[in-house]
C-alpha positions in Angstrom: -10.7 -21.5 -14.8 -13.0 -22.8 -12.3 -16.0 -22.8 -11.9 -17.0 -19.6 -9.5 -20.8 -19.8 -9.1 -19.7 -22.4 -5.8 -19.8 -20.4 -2.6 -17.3 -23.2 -1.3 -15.0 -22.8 -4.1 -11.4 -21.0 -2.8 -11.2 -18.9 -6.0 -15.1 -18.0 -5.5 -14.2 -16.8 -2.2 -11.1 -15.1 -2.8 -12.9 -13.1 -5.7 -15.5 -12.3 -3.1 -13.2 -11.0 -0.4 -11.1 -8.7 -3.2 -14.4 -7.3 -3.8 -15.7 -6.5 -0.4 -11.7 -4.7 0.9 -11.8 -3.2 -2.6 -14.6 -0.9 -2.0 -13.0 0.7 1.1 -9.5 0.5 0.7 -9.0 0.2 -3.5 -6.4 -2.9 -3.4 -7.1 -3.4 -7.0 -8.5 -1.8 -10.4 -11.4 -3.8 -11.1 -14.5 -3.5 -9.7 -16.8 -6.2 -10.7 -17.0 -9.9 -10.4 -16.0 -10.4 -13.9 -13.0 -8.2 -14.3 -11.3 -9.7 -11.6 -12.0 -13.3 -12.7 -11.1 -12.9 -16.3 -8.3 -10.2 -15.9 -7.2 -11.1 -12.8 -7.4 -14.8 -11.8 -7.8 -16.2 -15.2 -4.4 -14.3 -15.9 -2.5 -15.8 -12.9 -3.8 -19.2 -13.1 -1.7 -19.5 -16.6 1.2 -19.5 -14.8 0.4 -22.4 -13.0 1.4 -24.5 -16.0 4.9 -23.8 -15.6 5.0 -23.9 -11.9 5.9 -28.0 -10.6 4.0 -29.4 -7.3 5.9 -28.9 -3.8 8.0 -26.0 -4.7 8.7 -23.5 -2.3 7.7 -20.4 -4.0 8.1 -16.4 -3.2 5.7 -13.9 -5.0 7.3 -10.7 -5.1 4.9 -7.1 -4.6 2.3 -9.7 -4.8 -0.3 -6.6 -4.1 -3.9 -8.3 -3.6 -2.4 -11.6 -3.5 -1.8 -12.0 -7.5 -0.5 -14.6 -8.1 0.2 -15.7 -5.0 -3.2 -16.4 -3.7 -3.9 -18.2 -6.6 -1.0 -20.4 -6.6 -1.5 -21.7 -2.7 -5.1 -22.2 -3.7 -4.4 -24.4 -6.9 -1.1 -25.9 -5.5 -1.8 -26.8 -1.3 0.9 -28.8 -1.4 3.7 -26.5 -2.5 4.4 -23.5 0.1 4.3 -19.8 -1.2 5.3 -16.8 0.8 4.1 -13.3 -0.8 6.2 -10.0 0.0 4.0 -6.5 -0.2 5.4 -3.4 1.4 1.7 -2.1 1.0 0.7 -2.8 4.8 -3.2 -2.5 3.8 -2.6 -5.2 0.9 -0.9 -7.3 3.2 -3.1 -7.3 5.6 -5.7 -7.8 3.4 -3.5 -11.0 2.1 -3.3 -12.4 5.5 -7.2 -11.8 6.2 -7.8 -14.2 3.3 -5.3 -16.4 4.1 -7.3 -17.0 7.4 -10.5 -17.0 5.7 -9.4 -19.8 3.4 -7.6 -21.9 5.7 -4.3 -21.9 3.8 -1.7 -23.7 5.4 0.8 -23.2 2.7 0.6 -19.4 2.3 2.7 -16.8 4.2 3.1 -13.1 4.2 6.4 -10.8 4.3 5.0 -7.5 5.3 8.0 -6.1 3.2 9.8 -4.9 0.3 12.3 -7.2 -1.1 16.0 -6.0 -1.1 19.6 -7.5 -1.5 19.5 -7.1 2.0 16.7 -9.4 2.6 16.6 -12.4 4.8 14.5 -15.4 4.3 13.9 -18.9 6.7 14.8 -21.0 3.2 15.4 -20.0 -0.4 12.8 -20.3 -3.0 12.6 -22.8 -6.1 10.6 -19.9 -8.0 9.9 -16.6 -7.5 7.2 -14.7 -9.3 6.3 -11.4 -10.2 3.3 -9.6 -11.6 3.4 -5.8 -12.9 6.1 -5.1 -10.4 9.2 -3.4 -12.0 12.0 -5.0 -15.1 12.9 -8.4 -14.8 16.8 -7.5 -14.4 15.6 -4.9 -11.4 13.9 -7.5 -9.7 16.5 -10.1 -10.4 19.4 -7.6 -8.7 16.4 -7.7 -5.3 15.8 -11.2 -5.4 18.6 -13.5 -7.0 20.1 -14.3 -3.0 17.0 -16.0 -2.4 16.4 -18.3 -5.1 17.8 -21.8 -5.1 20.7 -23.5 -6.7 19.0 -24.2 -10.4 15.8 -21.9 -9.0 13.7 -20.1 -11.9 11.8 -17.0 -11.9 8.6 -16.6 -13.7 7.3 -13.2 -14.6 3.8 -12.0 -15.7 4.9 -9.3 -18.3 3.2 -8.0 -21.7 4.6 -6.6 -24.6 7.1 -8.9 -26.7 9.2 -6.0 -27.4 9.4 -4.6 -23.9 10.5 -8.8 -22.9 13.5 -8.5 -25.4 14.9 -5.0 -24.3 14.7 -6.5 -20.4 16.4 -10.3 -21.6 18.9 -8.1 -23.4 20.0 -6.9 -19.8 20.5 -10.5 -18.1 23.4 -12.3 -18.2 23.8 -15.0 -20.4 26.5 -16.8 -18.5 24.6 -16.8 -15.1 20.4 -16.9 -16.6 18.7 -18.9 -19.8 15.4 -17.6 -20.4 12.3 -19.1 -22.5 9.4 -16.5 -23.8 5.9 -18.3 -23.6 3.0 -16.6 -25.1 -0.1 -16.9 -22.6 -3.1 -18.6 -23.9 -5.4 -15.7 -23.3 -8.0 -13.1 -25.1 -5.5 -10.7 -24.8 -2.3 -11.6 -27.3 0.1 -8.7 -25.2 0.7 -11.2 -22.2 3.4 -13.7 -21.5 5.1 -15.3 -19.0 9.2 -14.5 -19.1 10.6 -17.7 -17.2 14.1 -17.4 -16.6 16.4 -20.0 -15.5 19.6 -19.9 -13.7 22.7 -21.8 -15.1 
């Protein structure tokens, strides 16, 4: 993770601004400076690993901007729209898009449906604590590219296997990787259309 103690680092910032809209409006469950670096950012920027520059990227219920945020921040040359229904959240997403300056990062006011339009389709889409990875594959799958990936934030191993148990295996691969954290429940479910 980065160093946050800079006042001109984009993380530092963003950590900032979570911390000032969180005290009126309660956009996530952490309330200190800490919590929300080491079980918030430090959690989304392992993902980053598995995401590859310049990809067009759509983070789905992306709440307070996790991972979103993070991934415009760390990747300003790949382009990453974020869907949240929560108009407060995504409000609060587009304030700090305009307070960093991010060029790359948009905002769909919205919930993701099969019904959903999009200006392009998305080389990844993400997902953190949303809903199963087969529920948001059936609200997502018309937007992602020919040989497009999702990658989703989950925990438990056992709750993975009973989700990848749902997918189709002649349409979606998948590859479990355990997240190099503190906290041995988390992984990051990427799965890979055929």
């Amino acid at each position: 993770m980065k160093n946050n103690k800079d006042t001109n680092d984009p993380i530092k910032v963003f950590v900032n601004e979570i911390l000032k809209f969180n005290k009126a409006h309660n956009i996530v469950g952490r309330f200190t400076e800490k919590e929300i670096e080491s079980l918030d950012i430090f959690d989304c920027e392992v993902i980053l690993e598995h995401i590859p520059p310049e990809k067009k990227i759509l983070d789905i219920g992306s709440g307070a901007g996790l991972p979103g945020l993070v991934i415009a921040i760390n990747q300003p040359q790949s382009q990453v729209t974020m869907s949240e229904k929560n108009k407060k959240k995504a409000y609060f997403i587009k304030k700090t898009i305009r307070t960093l300056k991010l060029s790359n990062a948009h905002v769909l006011d919205k919930a993701i449906t099969p019904q959903t339009v999009t200006p392009h389709k998305f080389d990844i889409i993400t997902a953190r604590a949303l809903a199963s990875a087969p529920k948001i594959i059936e609200l997502s799958e018309h937007l992602l590219s020919k040989n497009g990936k999702f990658l989703f934030m989950k925990g438990e191993l056992k709750k993975i296997n009973e989700e990848v148990a749902q997918l189709d295996n002649n349409t979606y691969s998948y590859v479990i990787h355990k997240k190099k954290t503190k906290d041995t429940n988390r992984h990051i479910l990427e799965i890979i259309q055929k």
